[in-house]
N, C-alpha and C positions, 0 to 999 in steps of 0.2 A: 075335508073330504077330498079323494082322488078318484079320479074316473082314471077306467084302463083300458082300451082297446087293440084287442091283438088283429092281426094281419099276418098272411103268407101261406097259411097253411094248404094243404090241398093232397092231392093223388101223383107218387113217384114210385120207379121201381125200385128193388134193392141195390145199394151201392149208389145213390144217386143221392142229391143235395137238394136241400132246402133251406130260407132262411125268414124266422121267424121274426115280426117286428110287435113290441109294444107303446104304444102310445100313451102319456101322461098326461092330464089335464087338472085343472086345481092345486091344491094346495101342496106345489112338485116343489117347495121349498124345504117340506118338513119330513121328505123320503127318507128314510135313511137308507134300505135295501129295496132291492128287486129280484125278482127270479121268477124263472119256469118251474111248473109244475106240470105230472103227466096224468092220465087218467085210462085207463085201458077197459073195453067192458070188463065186468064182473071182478075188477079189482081196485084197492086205494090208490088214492091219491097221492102219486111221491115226487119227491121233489129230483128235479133234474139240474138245475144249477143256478148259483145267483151270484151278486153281485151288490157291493158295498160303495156309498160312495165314494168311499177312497180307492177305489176300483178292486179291492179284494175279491178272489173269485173263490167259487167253490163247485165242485161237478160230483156229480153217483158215477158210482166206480163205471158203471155199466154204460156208462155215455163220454170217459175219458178218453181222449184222445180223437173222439167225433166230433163233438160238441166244441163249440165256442159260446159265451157270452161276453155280449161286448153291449157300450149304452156311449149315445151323442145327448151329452147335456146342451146342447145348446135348441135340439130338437125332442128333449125330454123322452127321449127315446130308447129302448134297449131292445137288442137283436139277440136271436139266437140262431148261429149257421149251423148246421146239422150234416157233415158230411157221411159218406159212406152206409147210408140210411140202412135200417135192416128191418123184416117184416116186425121184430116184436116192437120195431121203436112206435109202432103205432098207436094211434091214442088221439083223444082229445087234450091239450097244451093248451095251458092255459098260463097267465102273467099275475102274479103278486107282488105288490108294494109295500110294504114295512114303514111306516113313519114313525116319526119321535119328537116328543115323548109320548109315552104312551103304551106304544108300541100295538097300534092300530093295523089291521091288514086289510086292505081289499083286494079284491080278484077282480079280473078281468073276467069277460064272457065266455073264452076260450074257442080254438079254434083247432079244426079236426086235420090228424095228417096220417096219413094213410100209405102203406109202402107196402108194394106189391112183390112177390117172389117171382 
C-alpha cells in the first residue's frame, strides 16, 4: 500500500506560479512512476505529467513549457511547479503512484488550484 498526500494548491492569478508537492508514505520502495493528474468540472480526468524513477519525464502538450515535474527521493516526494498559470489550468490536481509489479495505482486526495483572469 501507498498513501499520497498532496499540498500547495490554492487561488492565483493568471500568469502567476504555483508549486505542487506530493507526499509518499508506505511501501515507496515498490513505485515505479508518479504523476499529476487534472480534473476540471464537468470534464475527465487527464493526465498532466509524470515521472519515472529513472527520472524519465513526460508532460500534455498543453502544460509544455509551464509545467515542471521534478521528485526528492530522499523526501519521497514529488513537486510539480506550474509557471505562467492560465484560467483553464484550473482544476482539482491530483498525485498518482504506479508500483511494481503489479502495476498497482493509488491516488492522492487532490487538491484544488484555481487561477484567476
Amino acid at each position: 500500500q501507498v498513501q499520497l498526500v498532496e499540498s500547495g494548491g490554492g487561488l492565483v492569478q493568471a500568469g502567476g506560479s504555483l508549486r505542487l508537492s506530493c507526499a509518499a508514505s508506505g511501501m515507496i520502495w515498490s513505485i515505479y512512476s508518479m504523476g499529476w493528474y487534472r480534473q476540471a468540472p464537468g470534464k475527465q480526468r487527464e493526465l498532466v505529467a509524470t515521472i519515472t524513477r529513472s527520472d524519465s519525464t513526460s508532460y500534455a502538450d498543453s502544460v509544455k513549457g509551464r509545467f515542471s515535474i521534478s521528485r526528492d527521493n530522499t523526501k519521497a516526494t514529488v513537486y510539480l511547479h506550474m509557471n505562467s498559470l492560465r484560467p483553464q489550468d484550473t482544476a482539482v490536481y491530483y498525485c498518482k503512484a504506479r508500483t511494481l509489479p503489479g502495476a498497482s495505482d493509488y491516488w492522492g486526495q487532490g487538491t484544488q488550484v484555481t487561477v484567476s483572469s
